[in-house]
VEXKE-770040 format. One record per atom (N, C-alpha, C): residue number from 0; residue in three letters; atom name; x, y, z. Coordinates in nm, 4 decimals, m for minus. Layout:
# residues N
SITE num residuo atomo     east    north       up
SITE NUM     ala    CA        X        Y        Z
...
//
This chain:
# residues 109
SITE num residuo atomo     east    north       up
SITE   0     unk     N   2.4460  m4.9249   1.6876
SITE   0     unk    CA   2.3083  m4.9706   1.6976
SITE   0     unk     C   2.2160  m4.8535   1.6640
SITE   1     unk     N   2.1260  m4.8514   1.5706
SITE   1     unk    CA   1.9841  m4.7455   1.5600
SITE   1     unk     C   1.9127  m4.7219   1.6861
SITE   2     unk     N   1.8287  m4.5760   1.6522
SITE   2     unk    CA   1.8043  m4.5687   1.7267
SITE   2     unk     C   1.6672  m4.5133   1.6614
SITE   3     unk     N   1.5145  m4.5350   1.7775
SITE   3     unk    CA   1.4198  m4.5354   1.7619
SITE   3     unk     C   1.4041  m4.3726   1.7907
SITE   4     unk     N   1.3314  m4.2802   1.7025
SITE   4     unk    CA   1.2832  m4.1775   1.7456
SITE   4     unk     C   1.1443  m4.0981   1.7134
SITE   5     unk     N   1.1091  m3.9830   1.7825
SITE   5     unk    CA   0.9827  m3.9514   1.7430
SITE   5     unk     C   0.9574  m3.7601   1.7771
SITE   6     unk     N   0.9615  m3.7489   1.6050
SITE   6     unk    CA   0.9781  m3.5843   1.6550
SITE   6     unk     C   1.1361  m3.5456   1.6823
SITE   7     unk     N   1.2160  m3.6790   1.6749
SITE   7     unk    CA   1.3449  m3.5618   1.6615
SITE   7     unk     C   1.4022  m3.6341   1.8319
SITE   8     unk     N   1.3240  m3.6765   1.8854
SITE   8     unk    CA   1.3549  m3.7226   2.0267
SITE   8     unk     C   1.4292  m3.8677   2.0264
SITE   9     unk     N   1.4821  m3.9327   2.0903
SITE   9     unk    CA   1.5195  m4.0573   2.1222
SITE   9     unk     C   1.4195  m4.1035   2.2101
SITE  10     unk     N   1.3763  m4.2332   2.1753
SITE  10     unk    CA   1.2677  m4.3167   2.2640
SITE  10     unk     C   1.4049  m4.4333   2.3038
SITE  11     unk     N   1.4078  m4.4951   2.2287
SITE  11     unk    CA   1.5196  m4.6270   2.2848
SITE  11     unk     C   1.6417  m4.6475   2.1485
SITE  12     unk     N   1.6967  m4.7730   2.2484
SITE  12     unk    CA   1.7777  m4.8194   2.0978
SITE  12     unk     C   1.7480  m4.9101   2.0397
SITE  13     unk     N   1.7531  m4.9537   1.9275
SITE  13     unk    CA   1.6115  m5.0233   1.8611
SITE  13     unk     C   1.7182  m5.1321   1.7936
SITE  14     unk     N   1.6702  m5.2642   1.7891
SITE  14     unk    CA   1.7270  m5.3431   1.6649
SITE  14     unk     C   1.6186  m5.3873   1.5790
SITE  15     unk     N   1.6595  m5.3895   1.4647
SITE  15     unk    CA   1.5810  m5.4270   1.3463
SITE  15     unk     C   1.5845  m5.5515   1.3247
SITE  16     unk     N   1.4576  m5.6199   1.2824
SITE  16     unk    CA   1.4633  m5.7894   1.2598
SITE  16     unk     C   1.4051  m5.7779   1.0946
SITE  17     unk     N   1.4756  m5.8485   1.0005
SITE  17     unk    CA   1.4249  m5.8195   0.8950
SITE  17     unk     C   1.4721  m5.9635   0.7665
SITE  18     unk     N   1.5417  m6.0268   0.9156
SITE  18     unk    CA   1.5679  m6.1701   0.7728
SITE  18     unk     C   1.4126  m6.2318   0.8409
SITE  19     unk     N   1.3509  m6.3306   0.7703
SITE  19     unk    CA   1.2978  m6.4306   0.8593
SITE  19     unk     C   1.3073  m6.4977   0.9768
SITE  20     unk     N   1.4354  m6.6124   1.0050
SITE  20     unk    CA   1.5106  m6.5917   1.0758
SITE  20     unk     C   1.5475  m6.4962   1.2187
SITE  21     unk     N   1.5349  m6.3430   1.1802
SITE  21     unk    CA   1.5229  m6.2976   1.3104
SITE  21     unk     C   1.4251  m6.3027   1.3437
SITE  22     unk     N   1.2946  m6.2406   1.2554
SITE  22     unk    CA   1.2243  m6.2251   1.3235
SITE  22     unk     C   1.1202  m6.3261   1.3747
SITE  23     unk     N   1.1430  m6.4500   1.3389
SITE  23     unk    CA   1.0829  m6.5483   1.4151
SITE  23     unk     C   1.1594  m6.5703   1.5769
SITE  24     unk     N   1.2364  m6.5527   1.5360
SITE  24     unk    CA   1.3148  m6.5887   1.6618
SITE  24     unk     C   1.2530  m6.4124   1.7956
SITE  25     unk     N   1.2981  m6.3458   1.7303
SITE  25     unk    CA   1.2075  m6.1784   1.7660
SITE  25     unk     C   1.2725  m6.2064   1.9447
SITE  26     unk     N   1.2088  m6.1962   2.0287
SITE  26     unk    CA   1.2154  m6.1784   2.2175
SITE  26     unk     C   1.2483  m6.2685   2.2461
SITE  27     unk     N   1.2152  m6.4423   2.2106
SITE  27     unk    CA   1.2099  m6.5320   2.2849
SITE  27     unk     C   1.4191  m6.5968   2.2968
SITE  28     unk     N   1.3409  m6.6210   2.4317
SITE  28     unk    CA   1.4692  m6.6484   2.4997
SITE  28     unk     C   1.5557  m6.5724   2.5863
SITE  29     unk     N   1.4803  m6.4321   2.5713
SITE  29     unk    CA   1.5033  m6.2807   2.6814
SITE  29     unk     C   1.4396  m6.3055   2.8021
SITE  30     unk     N   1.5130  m6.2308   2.9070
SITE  30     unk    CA   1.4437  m6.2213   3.0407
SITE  30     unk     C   1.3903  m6.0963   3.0277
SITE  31     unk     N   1.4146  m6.0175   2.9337
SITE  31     unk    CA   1.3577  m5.8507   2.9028
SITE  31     unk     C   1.4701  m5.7685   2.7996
SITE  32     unk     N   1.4394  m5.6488   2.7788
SITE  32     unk    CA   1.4553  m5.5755   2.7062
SITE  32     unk     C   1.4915  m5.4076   2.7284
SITE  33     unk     N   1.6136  m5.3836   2.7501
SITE  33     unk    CA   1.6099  m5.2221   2.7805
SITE  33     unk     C   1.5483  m5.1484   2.6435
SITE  34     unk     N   1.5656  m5.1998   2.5293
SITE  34     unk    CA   1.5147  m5.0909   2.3874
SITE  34     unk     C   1.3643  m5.1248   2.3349
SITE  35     unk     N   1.3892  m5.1632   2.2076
SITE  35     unk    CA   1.2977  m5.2035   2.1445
SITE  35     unk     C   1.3086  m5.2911   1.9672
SITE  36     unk     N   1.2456  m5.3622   1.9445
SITE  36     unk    CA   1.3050  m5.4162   1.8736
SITE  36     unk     C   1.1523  m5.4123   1.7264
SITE  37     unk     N   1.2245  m5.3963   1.6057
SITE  37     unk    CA   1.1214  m5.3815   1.5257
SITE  37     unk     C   1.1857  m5.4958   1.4033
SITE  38     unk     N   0.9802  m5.5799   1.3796
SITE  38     unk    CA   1.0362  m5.6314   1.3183
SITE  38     unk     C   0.9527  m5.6097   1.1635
SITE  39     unk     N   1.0205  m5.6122   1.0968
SITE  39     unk    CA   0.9494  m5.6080   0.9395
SITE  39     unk     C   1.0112  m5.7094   0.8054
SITE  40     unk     N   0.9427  m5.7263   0.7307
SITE  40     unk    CA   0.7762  m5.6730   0.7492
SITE  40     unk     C   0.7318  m5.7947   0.8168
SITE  41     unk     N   0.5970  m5.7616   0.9107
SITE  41     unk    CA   0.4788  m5.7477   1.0206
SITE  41     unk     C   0.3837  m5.7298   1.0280
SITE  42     unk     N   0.2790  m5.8156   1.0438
SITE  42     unk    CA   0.1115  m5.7559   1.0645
SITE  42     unk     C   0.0492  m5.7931   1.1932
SITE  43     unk     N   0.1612  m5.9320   1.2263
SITE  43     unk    CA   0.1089  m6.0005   1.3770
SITE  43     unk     C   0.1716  m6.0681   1.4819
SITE  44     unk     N   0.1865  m6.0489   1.5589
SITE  44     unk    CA   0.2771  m6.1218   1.6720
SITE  44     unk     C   0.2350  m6.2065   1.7917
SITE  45     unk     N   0.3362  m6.2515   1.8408
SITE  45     unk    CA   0.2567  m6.3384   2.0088
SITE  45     unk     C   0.3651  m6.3723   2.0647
SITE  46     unk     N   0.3419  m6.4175   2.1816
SITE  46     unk    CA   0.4373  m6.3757   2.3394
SITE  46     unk     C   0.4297  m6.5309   2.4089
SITE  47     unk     N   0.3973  m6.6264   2.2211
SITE  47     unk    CA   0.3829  m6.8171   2.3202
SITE  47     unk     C   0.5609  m6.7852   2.2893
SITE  48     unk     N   0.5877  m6.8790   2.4490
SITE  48     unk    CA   0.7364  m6.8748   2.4798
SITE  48     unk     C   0.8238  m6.7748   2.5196
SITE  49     unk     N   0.7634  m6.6682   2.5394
SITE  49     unk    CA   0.8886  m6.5547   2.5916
SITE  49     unk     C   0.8176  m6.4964   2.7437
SITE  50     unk     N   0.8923  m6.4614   2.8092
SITE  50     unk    CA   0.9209  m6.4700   2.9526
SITE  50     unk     C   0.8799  m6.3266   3.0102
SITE  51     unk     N   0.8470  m6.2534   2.9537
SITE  51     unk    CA   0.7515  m6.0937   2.9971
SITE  51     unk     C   0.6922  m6.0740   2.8934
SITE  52     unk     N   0.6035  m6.0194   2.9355
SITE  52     unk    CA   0.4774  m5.9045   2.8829
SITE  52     unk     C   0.5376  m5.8119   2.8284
SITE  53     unk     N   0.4823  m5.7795   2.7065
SITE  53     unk    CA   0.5190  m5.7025   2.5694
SITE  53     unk     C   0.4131  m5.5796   2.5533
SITE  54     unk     N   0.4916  m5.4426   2.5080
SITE  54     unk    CA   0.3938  m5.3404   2.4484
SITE  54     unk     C   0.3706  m5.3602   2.3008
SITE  55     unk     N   0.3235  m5.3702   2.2315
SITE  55     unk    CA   0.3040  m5.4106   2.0837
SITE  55     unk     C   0.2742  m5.2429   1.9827
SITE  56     unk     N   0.3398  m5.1981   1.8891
SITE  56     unk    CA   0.2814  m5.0928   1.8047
SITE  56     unk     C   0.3040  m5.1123   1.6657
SITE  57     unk     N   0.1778  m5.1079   1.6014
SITE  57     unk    CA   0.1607  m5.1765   1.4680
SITE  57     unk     C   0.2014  m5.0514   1.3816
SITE  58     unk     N   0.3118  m5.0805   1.2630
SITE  58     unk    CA   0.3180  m4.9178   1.1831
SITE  58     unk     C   0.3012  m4.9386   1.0456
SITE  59     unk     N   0.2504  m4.8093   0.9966
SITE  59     unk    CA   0.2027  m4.8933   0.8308
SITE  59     unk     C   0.3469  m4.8250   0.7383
SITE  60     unk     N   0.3704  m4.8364   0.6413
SITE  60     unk    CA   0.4293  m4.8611   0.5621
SITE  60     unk     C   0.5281  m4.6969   0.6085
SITE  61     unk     N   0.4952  m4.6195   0.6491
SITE  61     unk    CA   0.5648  m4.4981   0.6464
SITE  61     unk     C   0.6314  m4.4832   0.8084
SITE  62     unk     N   0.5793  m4.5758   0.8328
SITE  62     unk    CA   0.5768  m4.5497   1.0327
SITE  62     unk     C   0.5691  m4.5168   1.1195
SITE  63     unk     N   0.3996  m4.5129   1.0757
SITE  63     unk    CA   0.2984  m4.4317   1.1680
SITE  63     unk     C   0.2526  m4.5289   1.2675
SITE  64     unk     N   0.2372  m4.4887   1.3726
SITE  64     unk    CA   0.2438  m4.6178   1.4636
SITE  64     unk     C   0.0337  m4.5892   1.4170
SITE  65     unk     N  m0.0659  m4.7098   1.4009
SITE  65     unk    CA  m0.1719  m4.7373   1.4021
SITE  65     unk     C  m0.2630  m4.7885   1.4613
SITE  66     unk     N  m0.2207  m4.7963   1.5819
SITE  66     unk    CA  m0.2941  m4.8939   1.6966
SITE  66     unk     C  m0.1571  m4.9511   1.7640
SITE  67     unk     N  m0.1569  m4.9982   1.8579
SITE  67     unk    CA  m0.1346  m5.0382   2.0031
SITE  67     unk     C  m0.1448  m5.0842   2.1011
SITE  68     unk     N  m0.1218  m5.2050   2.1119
SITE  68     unk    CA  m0.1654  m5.3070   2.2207
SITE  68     unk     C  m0.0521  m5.3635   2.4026
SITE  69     unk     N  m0.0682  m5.3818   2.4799
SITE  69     unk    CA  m0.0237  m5.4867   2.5372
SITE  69     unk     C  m0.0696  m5.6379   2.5326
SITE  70     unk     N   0.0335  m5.7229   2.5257
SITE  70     unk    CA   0.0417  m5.8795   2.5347
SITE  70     unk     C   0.0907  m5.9246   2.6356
SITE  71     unk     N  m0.0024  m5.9808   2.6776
SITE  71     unk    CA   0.0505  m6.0945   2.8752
SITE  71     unk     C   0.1262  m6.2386   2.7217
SITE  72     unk     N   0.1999  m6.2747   2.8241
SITE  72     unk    CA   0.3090  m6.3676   2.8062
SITE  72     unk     C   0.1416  m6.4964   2.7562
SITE  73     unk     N   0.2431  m6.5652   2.6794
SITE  73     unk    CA   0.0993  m6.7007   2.5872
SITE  73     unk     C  m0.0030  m6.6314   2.5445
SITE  74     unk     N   0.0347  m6.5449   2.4402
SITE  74     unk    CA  m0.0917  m6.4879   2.3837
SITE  74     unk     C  m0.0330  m6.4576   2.2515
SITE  75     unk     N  m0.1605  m6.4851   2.1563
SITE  75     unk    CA  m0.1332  m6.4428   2.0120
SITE  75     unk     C  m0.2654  m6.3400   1.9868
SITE  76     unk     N  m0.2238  m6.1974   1.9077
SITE  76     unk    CA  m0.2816  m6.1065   1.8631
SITE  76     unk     C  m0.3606  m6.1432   1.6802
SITE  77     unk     N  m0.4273  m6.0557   1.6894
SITE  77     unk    CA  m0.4859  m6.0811   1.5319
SITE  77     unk     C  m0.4001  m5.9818   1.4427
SITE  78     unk     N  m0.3586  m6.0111   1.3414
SITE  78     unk    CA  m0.3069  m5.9426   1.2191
SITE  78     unk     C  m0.4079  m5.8039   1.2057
SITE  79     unk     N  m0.3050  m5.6896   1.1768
SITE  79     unk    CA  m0.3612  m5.5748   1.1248
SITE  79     unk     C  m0.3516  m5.5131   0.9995
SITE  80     unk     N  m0.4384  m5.5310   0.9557
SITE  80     unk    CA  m0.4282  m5.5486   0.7524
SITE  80     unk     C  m0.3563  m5.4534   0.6936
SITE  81     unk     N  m0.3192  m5.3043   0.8033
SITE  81     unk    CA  m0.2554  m5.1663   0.7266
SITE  81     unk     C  m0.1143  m5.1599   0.7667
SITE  82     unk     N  m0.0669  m5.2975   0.8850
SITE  82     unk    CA   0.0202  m5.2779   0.9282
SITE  82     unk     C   0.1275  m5.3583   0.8664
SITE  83     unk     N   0.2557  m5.2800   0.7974
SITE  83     unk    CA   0.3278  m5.3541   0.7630
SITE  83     unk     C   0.5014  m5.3639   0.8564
SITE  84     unk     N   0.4803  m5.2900   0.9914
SITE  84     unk    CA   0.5747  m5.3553   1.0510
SITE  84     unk     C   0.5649  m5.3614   1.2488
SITE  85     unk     N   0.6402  m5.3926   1.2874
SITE  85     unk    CA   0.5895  m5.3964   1.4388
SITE  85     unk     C   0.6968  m5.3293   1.5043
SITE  86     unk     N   0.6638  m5.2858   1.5960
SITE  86     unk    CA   0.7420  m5.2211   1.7221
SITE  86     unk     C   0.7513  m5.2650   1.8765
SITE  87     unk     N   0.8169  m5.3802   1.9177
SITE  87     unk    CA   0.7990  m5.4604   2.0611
SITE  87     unk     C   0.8571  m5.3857   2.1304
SITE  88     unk     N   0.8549  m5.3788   2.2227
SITE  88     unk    CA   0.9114  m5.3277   2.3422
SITE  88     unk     C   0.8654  m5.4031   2.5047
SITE  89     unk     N   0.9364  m5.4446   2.6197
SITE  89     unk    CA   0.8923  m5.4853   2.7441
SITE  89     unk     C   0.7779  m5.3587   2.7808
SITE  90     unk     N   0.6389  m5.4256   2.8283
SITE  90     unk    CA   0.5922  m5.3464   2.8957
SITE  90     unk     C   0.5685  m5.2682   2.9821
SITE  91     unk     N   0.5054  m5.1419   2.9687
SITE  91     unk    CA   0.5735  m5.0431   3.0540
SITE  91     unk     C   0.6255  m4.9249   2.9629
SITE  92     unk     N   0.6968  m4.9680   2.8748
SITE  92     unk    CA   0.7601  m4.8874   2.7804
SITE  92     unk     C   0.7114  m4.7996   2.7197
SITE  93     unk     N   0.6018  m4.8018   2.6112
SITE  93     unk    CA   0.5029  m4.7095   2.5611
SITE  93     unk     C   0.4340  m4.5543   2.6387
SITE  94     unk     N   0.4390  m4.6523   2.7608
SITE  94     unk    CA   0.3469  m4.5151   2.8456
SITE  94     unk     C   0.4990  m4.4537   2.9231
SITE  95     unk     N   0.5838  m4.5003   2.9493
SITE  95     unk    CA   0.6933  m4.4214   2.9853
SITE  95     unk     C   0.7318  m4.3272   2.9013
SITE  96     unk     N   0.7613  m4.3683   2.7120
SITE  96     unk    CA   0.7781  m4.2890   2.6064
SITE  96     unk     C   0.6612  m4.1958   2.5757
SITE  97     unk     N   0.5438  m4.2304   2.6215
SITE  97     unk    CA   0.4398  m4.1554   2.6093
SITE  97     unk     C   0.4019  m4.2038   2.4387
SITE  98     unk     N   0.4113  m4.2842   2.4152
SITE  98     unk    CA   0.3752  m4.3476   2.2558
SITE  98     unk     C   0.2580  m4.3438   2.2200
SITE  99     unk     N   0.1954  m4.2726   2.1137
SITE  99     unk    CA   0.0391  m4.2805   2.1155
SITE  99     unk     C   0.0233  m4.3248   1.9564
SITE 100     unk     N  m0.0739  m4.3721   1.9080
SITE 100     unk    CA  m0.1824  m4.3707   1.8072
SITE 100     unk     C  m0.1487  m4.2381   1.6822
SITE 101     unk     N  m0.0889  m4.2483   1.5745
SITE 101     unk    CA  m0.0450  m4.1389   1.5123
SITE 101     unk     C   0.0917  m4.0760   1.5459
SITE 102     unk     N   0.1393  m4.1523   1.5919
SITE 102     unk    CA   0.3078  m4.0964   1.6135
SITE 102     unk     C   0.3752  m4.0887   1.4829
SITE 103     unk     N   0.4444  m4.0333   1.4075
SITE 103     unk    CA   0.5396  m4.0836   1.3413
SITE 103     unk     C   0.6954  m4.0898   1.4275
SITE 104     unk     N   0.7136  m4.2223   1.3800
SITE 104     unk    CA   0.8800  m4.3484   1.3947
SITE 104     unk     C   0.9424  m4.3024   1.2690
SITE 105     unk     N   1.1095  m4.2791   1.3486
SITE 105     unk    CA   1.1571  m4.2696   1.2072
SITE 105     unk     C   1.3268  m4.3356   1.3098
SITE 106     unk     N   1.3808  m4.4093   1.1981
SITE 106     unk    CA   1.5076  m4.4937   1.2552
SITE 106     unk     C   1.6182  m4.4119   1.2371
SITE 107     unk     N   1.7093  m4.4154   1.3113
SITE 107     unk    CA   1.8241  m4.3312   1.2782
SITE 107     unk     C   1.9878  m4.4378   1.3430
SITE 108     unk     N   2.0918  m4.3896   1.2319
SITE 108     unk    CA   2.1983  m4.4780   1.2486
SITE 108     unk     C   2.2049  m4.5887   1.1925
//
Protein backbone atom coordinates (compact mmCIF):
# COMPACT_ATOMS: atom_id res chain seq x y z
CA UNK A 1 0.00 0.00 0.00
CA UNK A 2 1.47 3.85 -0.68
CA UNK A 3 2.16 5.91 1.43
CA UNK A 4 1.26 9.65 1.92
CA UNK A 5 4.20 11.96 2.73
CA UNK A 6 5.41 15.47 3.35
CA UNK A 7 9.01 16.62 3.47
CA UNK A 8 10.28 13.17 3.53
CA UNK A 9 7.92 12.28 6.63
CA UNK A 10 5.07 9.69 6.64
CA UNK A 11 1.59 11.24 7.37
CA UNK A 12 -0.59 7.95 6.71
CA UNK A 13 -1.15 5.12 4.35
CA UNK A 14 -2.93 6.36 1.56
CA UNK A 15 -5.06 4.55 -1.19
CA UNK A 16 -5.48 6.01 -4.46
CA UNK A 17 -8.96 6.21 -6.23
CA UNK A 18 -8.45 6.83 -9.82
CA UNK A 19 -10.97 4.60 -11.95
CA UNK A 20 -14.38 6.37 -11.75
CA UNK A 21 -15.78 3.69 -10.13
CA UNK A 22 -13.61 4.17 -7.09
CA UNK A 23 -13.84 7.22 -6.72
CA UNK A 24 -17.47 7.58 -6.66
CA UNK A 25 -17.77 5.02 -4.43
CA UNK A 26 -14.55 7.09 -2.33
CA UNK A 27 -15.64 6.60 2.03
CA UNK A 28 -19.09 5.60 1.75
CA UNK A 29 -19.94 2.60 3.47
CA UNK A 30 -16.89 3.13 6.18
CA UNK A 31 -17.40 3.53 9.81
CA UNK A 32 -13.89 5.51 9.48
CA UNK A 33 -10.58 5.53 8.29
CA UNK A 34 -7.04 4.96 9.91
CA UNK A 35 -5.14 6.61 6.48
CA UNK A 36 -6.22 8.59 3.87
CA UNK A 37 -7.49 8.19 0.70
CA UNK A 38 -6.85 10.36 -2.53
CA UNK A 39 -8.90 10.67 -5.18
CA UNK A 40 -8.00 11.92 -8.75
CA UNK A 41 -8.64 13.57 -10.73
CA UNK A 42 -10.87 15.96 -8.26
CA UNK A 43 -12.13 19.40 -7.79
CA UNK A 44 -15.17 18.45 -5.42
CA UNK A 45 -16.53 16.23 -2.92
CA UNK A 46 -19.42 15.51 -0.24
CA UNK A 47 -20.05 13.37 2.82
CA UNK A 48 -24.24 12.68 1.48
CA UNK A 49 -24.13 8.99 2.81
CA UNK A 50 -21.00 8.32 4.70
CA UNK A 51 -21.02 7.91 8.40
CA UNK A 52 -18.15 10.54 9.85
CA UNK A 53 -16.92 13.79 9.30
CA UNK A 54 -14.16 14.25 6.80
CA UNK A 55 -10.88 16.57 6.60
CA UNK A 56 -10.89 17.57 2.92
CA UNK A 57 -7.34 18.93 1.07
CA UNK A 58 -7.63 20.17 -2.38
CA UNK A 59 -4.08 19.65 -4.47
CA UNK A 60 -3.32 21.15 -7.79
CA UNK A 61 -1.70 19.33 -10.34
CA UNK A 62 1.84 18.96 -8.59
CA UNK A 63 0.45 18.34 -5.00
CA UNK A 64 0.39 21.21 -3.34
CA UNK A 65 -2.22 20.94 -0.97
CA UNK A 66 -4.39 24.63 -1.80
CA UNK A 67 -6.92 25.09 0.65
CA UNK A 68 -8.54 22.88 3.20
CA UNK A 69 -11.65 22.22 4.59
CA UNK A 70 -13.68 20.07 7.15
CA UNK A 71 -17.11 18.35 6.08
CA UNK A 72 -19.91 17.35 8.80
CA UNK A 73 -21.50 14.18 7.37
CA UNK A 74 -24.65 15.46 4.41
CA UNK A 75 -22.75 18.07 3.04
CA UNK A 76 -21.53 18.94 -0.42
CA UNK A 77 -18.50 21.44 -0.94
CA UNK A 78 -18.04 23.77 -4.03
CA UNK A 79 -15.47 22.74 -6.72
CA UNK A 80 -12.00 24.37 -6.65
CA UNK A 81 -11.03 25.43 -10.16
CA UNK A 82 -6.93 24.87 -9.43
CA UNK A 83 -7.65 21.73 -7.83
CA UNK A 84 -7.04 18.74 -9.68
CA UNK A 85 -7.04 16.10 -6.95
CA UNK A 86 -8.34 15.49 -3.32
CA UNK A 87 -6.97 14.25 -0.15
CA UNK A 88 -9.85 12.72 2.48
CA UNK A 89 -8.99 11.76 5.52
CA UNK A 90 -11.49 11.12 8.99
CA UNK A 91 -11.46 14.24 10.87
CA UNK A 92 -9.10 15.11 13.20
CA UNK A 93 -6.44 14.02 10.93
CA UNK A 94 -5.01 17.18 9.33
CA UNK A 95 -4.38 18.95 12.62
CA UNK A 96 -2.84 15.77 14.15
CA UNK A 97 -0.44 15.68 10.83
CA UNK A 98 -0.20 19.28 11.27
CA UNK A 99 -1.29 19.69 7.36
CA UNK A 100 -1.31 23.22 6.24
CA UNK A 101 -2.03 25.38 3.07
CA UNK A 102 1.24 24.98 0.81
CA UNK A 103 2.41 21.64 1.84
CA UNK A 104 3.88 19.71 -0.79
CA UNK A 105 2.31 15.67 -1.03
CA UNK A 106 4.31 13.42 -2.68
CA UNK A 107 3.15 9.40 -2.87
CA UNK A 108 5.52 6.80 -2.28
CA UNK A 109 5.34 2.84 -3.02
Amino acid sequence: MPWLLRDGEVLATLEVAESFASRARGLLGRDGMDGALLLRPARSVHTIGMRFPIDVAFCDADLVVITTVYLERQRVCLPRVRARSVVEAEAGAFERWNLRVGDQLEIKG
